[in-house]
C-alpha positions as CSV (number, residue, x, y, z in Angstrom):
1,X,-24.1,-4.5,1.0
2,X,-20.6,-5.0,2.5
3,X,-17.5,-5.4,-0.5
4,X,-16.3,-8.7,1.2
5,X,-18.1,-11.4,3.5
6,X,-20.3,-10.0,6.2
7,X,-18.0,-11.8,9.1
8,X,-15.0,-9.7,8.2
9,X,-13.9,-7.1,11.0
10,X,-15.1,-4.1,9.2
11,X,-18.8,-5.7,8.4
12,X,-21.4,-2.8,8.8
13,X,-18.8,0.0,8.5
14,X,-19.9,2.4,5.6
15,X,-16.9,4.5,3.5
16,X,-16.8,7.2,1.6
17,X,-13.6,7.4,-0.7
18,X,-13.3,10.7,-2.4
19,X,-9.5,9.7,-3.4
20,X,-7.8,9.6,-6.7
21,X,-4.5,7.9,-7.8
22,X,-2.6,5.1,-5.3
23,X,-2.4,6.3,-1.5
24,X,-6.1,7.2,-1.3
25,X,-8.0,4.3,-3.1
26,X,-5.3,2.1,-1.1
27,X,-6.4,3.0,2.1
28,X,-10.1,2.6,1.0
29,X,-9.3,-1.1,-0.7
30,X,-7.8,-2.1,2.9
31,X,-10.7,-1.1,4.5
32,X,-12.9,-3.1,1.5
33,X,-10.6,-5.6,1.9
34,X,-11.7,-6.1,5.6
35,X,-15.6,-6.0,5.1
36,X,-16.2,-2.4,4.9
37,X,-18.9,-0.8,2.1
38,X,-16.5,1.2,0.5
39,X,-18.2,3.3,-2.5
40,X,-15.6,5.5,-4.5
41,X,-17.3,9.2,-6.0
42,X,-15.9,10.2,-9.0
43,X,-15.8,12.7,-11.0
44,X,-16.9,12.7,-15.0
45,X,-15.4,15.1,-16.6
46,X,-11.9,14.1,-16.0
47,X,-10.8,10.6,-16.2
48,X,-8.7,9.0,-13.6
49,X,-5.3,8.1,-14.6
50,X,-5.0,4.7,-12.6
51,X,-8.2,3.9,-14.1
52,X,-7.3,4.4,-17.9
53,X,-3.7,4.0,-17.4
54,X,-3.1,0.1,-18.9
55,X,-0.8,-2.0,-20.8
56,X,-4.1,-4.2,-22.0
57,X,-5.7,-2.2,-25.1
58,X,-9.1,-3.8,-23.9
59,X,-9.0,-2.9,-20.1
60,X,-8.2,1.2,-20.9
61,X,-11.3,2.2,-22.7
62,X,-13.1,0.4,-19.6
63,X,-11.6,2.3,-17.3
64,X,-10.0,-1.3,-15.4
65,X,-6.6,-0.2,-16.1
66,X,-4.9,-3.0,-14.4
67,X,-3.7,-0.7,-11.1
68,X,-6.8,0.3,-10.6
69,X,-8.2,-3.6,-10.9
70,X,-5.6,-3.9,-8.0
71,X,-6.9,-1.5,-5.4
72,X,-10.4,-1.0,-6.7
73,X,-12.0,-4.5,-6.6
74,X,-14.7,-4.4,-3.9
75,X,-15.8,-1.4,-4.2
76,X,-19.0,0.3,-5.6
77,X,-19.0,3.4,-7.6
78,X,-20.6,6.8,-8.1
79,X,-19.8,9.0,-10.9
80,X,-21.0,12.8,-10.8
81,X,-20.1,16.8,-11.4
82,X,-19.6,17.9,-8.0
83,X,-19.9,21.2,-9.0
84,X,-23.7,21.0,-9.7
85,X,-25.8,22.1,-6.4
86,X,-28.2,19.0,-6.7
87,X,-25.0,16.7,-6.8
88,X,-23.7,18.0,-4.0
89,X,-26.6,18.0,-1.8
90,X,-26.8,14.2,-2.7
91,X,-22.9,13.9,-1.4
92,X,-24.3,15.6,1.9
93,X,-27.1,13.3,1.7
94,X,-24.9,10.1,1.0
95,X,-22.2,11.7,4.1
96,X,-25.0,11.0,6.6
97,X,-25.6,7.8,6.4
98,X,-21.5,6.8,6.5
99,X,-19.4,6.4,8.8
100,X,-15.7,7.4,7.2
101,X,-14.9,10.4,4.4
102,X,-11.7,9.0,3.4
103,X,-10.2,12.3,0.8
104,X,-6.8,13.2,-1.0
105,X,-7.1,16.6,-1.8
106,X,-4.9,19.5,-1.2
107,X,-5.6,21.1,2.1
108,X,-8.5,23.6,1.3
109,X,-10.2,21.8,-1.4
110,X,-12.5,20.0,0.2
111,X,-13.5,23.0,1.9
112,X,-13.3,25.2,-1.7
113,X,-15.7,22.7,-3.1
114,X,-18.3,22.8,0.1
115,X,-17.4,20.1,2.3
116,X,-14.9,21.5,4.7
117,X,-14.0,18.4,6.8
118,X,-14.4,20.8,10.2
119,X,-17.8,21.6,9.3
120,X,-18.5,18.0,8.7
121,X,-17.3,16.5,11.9
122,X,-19.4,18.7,13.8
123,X,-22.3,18.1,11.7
124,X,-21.9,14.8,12.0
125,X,-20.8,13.3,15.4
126,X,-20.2,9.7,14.1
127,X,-18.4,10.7,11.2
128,X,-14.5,9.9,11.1
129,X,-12.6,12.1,7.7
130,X,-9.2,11.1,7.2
131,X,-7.3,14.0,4.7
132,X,-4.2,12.2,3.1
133,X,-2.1,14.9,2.0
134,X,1.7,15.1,1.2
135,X,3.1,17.6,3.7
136,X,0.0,17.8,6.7
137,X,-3.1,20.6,6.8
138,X,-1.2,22.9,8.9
139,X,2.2,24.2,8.8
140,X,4.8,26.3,6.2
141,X,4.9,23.2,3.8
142,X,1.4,22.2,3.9
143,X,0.4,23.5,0.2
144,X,3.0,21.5,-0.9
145,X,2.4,18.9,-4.5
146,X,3.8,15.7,-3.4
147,X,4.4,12.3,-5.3
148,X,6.0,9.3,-4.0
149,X,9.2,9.8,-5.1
150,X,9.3,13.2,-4.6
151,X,8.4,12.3,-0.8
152,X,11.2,9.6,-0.9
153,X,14.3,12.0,-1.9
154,X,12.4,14.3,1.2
155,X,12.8,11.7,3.7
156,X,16.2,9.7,3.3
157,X,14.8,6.8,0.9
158,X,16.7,7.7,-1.9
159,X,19.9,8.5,-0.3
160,X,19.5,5.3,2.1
161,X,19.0,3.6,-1.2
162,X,22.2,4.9,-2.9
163,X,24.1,2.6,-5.1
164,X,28.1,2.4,-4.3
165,X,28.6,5.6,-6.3
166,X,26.6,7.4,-4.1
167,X,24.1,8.4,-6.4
168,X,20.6,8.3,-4.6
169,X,17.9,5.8,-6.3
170,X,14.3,5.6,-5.6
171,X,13.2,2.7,-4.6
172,X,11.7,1.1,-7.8
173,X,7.8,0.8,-6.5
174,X,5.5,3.5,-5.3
175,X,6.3,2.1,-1.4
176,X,5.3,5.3,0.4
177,X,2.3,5.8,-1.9
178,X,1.3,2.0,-0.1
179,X,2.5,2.8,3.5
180,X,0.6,6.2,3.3
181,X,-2.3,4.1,2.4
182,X,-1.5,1.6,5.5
183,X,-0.9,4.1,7.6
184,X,-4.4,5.9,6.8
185,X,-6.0,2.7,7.2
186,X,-4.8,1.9,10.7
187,X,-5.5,5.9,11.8
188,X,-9.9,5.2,10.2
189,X,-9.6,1.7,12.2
190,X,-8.6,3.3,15.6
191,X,-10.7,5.7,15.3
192,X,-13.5,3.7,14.5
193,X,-12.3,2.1,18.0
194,X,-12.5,4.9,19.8
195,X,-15.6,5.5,18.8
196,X,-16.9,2.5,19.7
197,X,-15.6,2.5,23.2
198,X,-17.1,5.8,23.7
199,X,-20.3,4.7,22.8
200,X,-19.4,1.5,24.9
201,X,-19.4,3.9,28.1
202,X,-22.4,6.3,26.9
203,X,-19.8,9.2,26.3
204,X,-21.4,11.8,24.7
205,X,-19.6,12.9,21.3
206,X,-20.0,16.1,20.4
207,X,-18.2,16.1,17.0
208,X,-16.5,13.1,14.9
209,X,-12.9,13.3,14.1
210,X,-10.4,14.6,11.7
211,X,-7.6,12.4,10.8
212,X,-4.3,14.3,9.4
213,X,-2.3,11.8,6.9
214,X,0.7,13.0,5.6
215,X,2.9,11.0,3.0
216,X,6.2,12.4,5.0
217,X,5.2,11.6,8.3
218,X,4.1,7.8,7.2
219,X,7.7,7.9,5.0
220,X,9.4,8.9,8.8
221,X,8.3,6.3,10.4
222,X,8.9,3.9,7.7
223,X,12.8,5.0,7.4
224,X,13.1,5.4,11.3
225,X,15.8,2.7,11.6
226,X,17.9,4.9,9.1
227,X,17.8,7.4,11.3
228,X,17.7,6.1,14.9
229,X,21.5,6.4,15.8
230,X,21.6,9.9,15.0
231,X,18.2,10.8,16.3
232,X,18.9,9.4,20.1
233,X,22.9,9.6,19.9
234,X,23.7,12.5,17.4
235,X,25.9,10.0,15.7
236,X,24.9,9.4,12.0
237,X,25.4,6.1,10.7
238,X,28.2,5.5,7.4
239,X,26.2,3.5,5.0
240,X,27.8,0.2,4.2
241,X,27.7,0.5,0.6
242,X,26.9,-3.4,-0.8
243,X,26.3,-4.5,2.3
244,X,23.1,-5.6,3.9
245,X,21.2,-2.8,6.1
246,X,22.8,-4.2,9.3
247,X,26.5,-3.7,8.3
248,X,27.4,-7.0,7.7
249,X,29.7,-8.1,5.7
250,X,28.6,-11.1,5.3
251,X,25.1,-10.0,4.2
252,X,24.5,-7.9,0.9
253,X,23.2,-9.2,-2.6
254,X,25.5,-11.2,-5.2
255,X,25.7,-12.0,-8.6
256,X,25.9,-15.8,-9.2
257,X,26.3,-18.2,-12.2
258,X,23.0,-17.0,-13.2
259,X,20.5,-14.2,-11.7
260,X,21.1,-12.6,-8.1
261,X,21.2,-14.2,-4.5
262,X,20.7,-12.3,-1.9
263,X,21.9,-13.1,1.8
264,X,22.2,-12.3,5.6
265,X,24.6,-13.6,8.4
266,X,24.0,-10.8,11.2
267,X,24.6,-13.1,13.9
268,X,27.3,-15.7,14.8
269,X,25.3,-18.4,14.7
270,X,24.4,-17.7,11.0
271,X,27.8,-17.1,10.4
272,X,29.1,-20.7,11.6
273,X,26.4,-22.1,9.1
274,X,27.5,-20.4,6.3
275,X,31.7,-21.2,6.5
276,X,30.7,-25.0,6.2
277,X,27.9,-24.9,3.9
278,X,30.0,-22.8,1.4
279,X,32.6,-25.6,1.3
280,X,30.3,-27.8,0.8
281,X,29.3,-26.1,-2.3
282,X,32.7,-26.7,-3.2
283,X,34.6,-23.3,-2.1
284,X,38.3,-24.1,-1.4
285,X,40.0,-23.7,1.8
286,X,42.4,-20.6,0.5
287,X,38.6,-19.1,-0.6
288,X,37.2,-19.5,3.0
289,X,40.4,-18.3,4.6
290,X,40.4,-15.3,3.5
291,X,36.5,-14.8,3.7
292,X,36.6,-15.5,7.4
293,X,39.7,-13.0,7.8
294,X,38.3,-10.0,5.8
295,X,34.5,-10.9,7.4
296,X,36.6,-10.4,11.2
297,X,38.2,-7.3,10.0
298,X,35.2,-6.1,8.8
299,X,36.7,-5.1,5.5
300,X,33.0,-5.1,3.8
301,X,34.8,-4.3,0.3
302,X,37.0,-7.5,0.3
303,X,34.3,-9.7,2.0
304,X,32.3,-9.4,-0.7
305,X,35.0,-9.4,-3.3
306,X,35.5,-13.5,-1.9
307,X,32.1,-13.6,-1.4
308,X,31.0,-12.8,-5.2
309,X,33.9,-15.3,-6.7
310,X,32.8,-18.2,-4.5
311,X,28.9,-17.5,-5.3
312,X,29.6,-17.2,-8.9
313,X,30.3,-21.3,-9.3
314,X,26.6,-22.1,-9.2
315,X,23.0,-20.5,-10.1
316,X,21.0,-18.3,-7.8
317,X,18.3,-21.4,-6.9
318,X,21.0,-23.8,-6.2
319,X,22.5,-21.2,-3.7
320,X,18.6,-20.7,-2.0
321,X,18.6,-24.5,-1.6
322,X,21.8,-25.4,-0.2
323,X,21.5,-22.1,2.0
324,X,18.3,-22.3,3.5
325,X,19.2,-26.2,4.0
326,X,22.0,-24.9,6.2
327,X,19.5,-22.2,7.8
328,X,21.2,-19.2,6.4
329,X,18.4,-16.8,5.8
330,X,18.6,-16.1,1.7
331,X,16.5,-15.6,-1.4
332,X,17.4,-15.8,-5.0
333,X,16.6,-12.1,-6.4
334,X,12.9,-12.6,-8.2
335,X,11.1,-9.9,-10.5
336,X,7.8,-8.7,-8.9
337,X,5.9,-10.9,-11.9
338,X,7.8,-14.1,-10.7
339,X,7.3,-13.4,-6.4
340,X,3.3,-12.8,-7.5
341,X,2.8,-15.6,-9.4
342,X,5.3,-18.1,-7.1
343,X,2.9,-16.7,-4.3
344,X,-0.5,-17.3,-6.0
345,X,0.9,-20.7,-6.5
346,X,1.8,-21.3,-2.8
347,X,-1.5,-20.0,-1.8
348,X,-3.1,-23.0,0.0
349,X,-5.0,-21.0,2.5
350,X,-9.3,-21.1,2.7
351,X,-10.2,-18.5,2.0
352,X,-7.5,-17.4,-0.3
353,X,-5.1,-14.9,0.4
354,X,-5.1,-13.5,-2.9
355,X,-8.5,-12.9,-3.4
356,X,-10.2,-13.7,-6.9
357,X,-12.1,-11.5,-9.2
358,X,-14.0,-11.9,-12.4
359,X,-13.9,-9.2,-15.3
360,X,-16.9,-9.4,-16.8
361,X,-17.1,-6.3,-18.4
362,X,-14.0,-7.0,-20.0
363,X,-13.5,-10.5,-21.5
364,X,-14.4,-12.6,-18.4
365,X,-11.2,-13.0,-17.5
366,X,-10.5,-13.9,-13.3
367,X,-7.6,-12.3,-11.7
368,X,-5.9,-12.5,-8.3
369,X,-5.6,-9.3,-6.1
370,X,-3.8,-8.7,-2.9
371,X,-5.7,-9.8,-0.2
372,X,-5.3,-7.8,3.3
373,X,-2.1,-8.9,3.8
374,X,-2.2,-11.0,7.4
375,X,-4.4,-13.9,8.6
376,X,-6.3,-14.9,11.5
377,X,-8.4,-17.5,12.7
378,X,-11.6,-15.4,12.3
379,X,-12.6,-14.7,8.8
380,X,-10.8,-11.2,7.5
381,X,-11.1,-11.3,3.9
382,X,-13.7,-13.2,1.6
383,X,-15.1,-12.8,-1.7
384,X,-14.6,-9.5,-3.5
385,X,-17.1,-8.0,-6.1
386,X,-15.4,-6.8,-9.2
387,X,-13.8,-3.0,-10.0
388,X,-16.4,-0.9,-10.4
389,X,-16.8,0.6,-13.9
390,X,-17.2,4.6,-13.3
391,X,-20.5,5.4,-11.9
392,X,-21.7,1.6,-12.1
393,X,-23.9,2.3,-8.5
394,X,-24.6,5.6,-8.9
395,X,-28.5,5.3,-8.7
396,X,-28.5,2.0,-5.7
397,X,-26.0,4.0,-3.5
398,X,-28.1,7.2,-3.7
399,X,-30.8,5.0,-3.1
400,X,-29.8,4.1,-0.1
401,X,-28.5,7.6,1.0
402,X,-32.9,8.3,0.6
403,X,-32.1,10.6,-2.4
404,X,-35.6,10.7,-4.3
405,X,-34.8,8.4,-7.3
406,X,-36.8,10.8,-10.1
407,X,-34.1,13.4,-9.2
408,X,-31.5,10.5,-9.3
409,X,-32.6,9.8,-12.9
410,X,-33.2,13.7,-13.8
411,X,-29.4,14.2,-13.0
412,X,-28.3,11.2,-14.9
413,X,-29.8,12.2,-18.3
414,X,-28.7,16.0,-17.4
415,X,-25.1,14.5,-17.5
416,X,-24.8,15.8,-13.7
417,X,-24.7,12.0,-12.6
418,X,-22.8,8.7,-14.8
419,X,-25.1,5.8,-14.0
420,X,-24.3,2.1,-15.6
C-alpha cells in the first residue's frame, strides 16, 4: 500500500493531496518519499499544468510532463468532478480512513466546495489538514494570488539577489515554491508527532489540527540572515555587490579562462591558503601584493578586479582542483543539467539517493528523481512506484475508503470519476 518501502519513517501514514502545481504536490512527494500512502485527487475537467506542461512531445499527452514525473512518482491517483454529490461523499468517505488533507486552495475554497478544513478537524479527531496558501487564512492579505516569484520580490529575494546595477533578479528556480513545500512537510510530520505522543499518554483529542502554510512566512525564514542585523540592531546591512554573502572580499564568483569559479575565504585561515596556492598557479608577486592590500582594506571593488585577472590564466576545473587541494572551499559554476547528472553519477549509496523510476506508460524509459534529500542509518527512502497517470487508482483507492464498487463503476462511465 505505502509509495516507498514499508520500513521508511512515514510507513502506515495515509495522505490526502488535494494540491495542484509545485509547493503542494512537493510537500506530498516528501511525505511519499518517506513511506507515506500519498494518493493525489484530481480534477477532470481541467488539466494540470505541471502535468501536461513538457518539453518531450510523448510525455504531454500522458500527462508525465517531466515536473510532474519529478514530484509525483510514488504516488497513487484519483481523478473525479468534485462538484457531483456522489463524488464528494466518496472524498468524505476516502477523508476517514486518512490521516493528513494536504490542500492549496485559496482560503475559503475548500470550504466553498464542502470540505471546510474546521468542520473536518472536528469531525475527525485524527485528521491533521495543512492549507498552503500564499499570504496565511487570516489577516488583510490573506486573499491574496501568490506565485513564487511574486513571493520573492515580497520578501527581499530579489533585491538580496540584485546584480551590481542594483536591479533586483529572481532567483532563477522556483526556491520558495520547494521551501513552502519543505516547510509544509516538516509542520504534517510534527504534527503527526504530536499526535502520537498524545495518544502515547491516553490524552483525549477532541479535534485534529489545522496547519496554516504560507509561501511568505516559509520565504522569511528562508531570507532571515538578510535581515538579522536590522531585525535585532535596526542597522540594515549594505549589500556587497560581487561579493560573497558574508562580505568578503575575497569570496564572490569569477569568470576564468573558461566557465565561472566560484569561491569563499571568510576566515583567516582560508585566507592564508589561498595567497600561496594562487602563486602557485603561477600569479606573480606584484598580482598578490596588491590582492592582499586591497583584500585588508576591504576595497571589495578592486579585490575582485586582481582577483578576476589572476583567475582568468586557467579554466574553471583547474581552479576547483588546485583550490580544494589547498582547502579553499570553491566550485566551478555548473548548469543544473550538469550538478544532476555529476550527482547521479556520484551516487554510490544502497539504497540510492536518487531514486529510480520506470515509465512504462510512456516508452519504458527509467529516470532518476530526487530522493528525500538526507540519509540515515535506518532505511528512509526505497523504491518508488511510477507517476500516476490521472485517475490511474481511482476504483482500488475508493475501494479501500469502503465505497460500494457498483457506484464506483456507475460514476466512472457517468464521467463523474476517470478510472485507468
Amino acid at each position: 500500500m505505502n509509495a516507498t518501502v514499508s520500513q521508511g519513517p512515514l510507513a502506515g501514514v495515509r495522505v490526502l493531496d488535494w494540491t495542484h502545481v509545485l509547493a503542494g504536490p512537493f510537500a506530498g512527494y516528501m511525505l511519499g518519499q518517506m513511506g507515506a500512502d500519498v494518493i493525489r485527487f484530481e480534477r477532470i475537467d481541467q488539466p494540470e499544468m505541471i502535468r501536461n506542461n513538457s518539453l518531450d512531445p510523448l510525455l504531454a499527452p500522458l500527462g508525465l510532463g517531466e515536473g510532474f514525473v519529478m514530484q509525483g512518482s510514488g504516488k497513487r491517483s484519483i481523478g473525479g468532478d468534485i462538484r457531483d454529490p456522489e463524488v464528494k461523499a466518496a472524498i468524505h468517505a476516502l477523508l476517514a480512513t486518512v490521516d493528513v488533507l494536504v490542500e492549496n486552495f485559496r482560503p475559503g475554497k475548500l470550504a466553498a466546495l464542502g470540505f471546510d478544513p474546521a468542520e473536518l478537524i472536528e469531525r475527525h479527531p485524527r485528521l491533521v489538514v495543512c492549507s498552503i496558501t500564499g499570504f496565511g487564512q487570516t489577516g488583510p492579505q490573506s486573499g491574496r494570488r501568490a506565485y513564487d516569484h511574486v513571493i520573492q520580490a515580497r520578501t527581499g529575494f530579489m533585491a538580496a539577489n540584485a546584480d551590481d546595477n542594483d536591479v533586483p533578479k529572481r532567483v532563477g528556480m522556483p526556491l520558495i515554491d520547494y521551501g513552502t513545500g519543505m516547510q509544509a512537510a516538516l509542520a504534517i510530520t510534527a504534527a503527526l508527532h504530536r499526535r502520537a505522543a498524545d495518544a502515547l499518554r491516553g490524552a483525549p483529542r477532541p479535534r485534529g489540527e489545522w496547519l496554516d502554510v504560507a509561501m511568505v512566512d516559509a520565504a522569511l525564514v528562508l531570507a532571515a540572515p538578510t535581515f538579522a542585523q536590522y531585525a535585532v540592531s535596526g542597522r540594515e546591512r549594505v549589500r556587497a555587490k560581487g561579493a560573497a554573502f558574508s562580505g568578503s572580499p575575497l569570496s564572490g564568483t569569477f569568470k576564468t579562462r573558461e566557465g565561472y569559479v566560484a569561491m569563499t575565504c571568510n576566515s583567516p585561515v582560508q585566507t592564508a591558503a589561498l595567497f600561496p596556492a594562487l602563486s602557485q598557479a603561477g600569479a606573480s608577486t606584484a598580482q598578490l601584493e596588491a590582492l592582499r592590500a586591497s583584500a585588508t582594506a576591504m576595497d571589495v571593488a578592486a579585490t575582485q578586479g586582481v582577483l578576476a585577472e589572476i583567475l582568468s590564466a586557467r579554466t574553471a576545473a583547474e581552479w576547483e582542483s588546485l583550490l580544494e587541494a589547498a582547502q579553499v572551499p570553491c566550485a566551478a559554476v555548473r548548469t543544473p543539467a550538469q550538478a544532476w547528472q555529476e550527482s547521479l553519477d556520484t551516487d554510490t549509496a544502497t539504497p540510492p539517493r536518487w531514486p529510480s523510476v520506470t515509465l512504462d506508460a510512456a516508452d519504458g524509459r527509467t529516470v532518476r528523481v530526487p530522493g528525500a534529500g538526507f540519509a540515515s542509518t535506518l532505511p528512509v527512502c526505497g523504491e518508488l512506484r511510477p507517476p500516476p497517470r490521472v485517475g490511474e487508482h481511482t476504483a482500488q483507492i475508493l475501494a479501500e475508503a469502503g465505497v460500494d464498487p457498483a457506484v464506483v463503476q456507475r460514476l466512472i462511465r457517468e464521467g463523474k470519476l476517470r478510472a485507468l
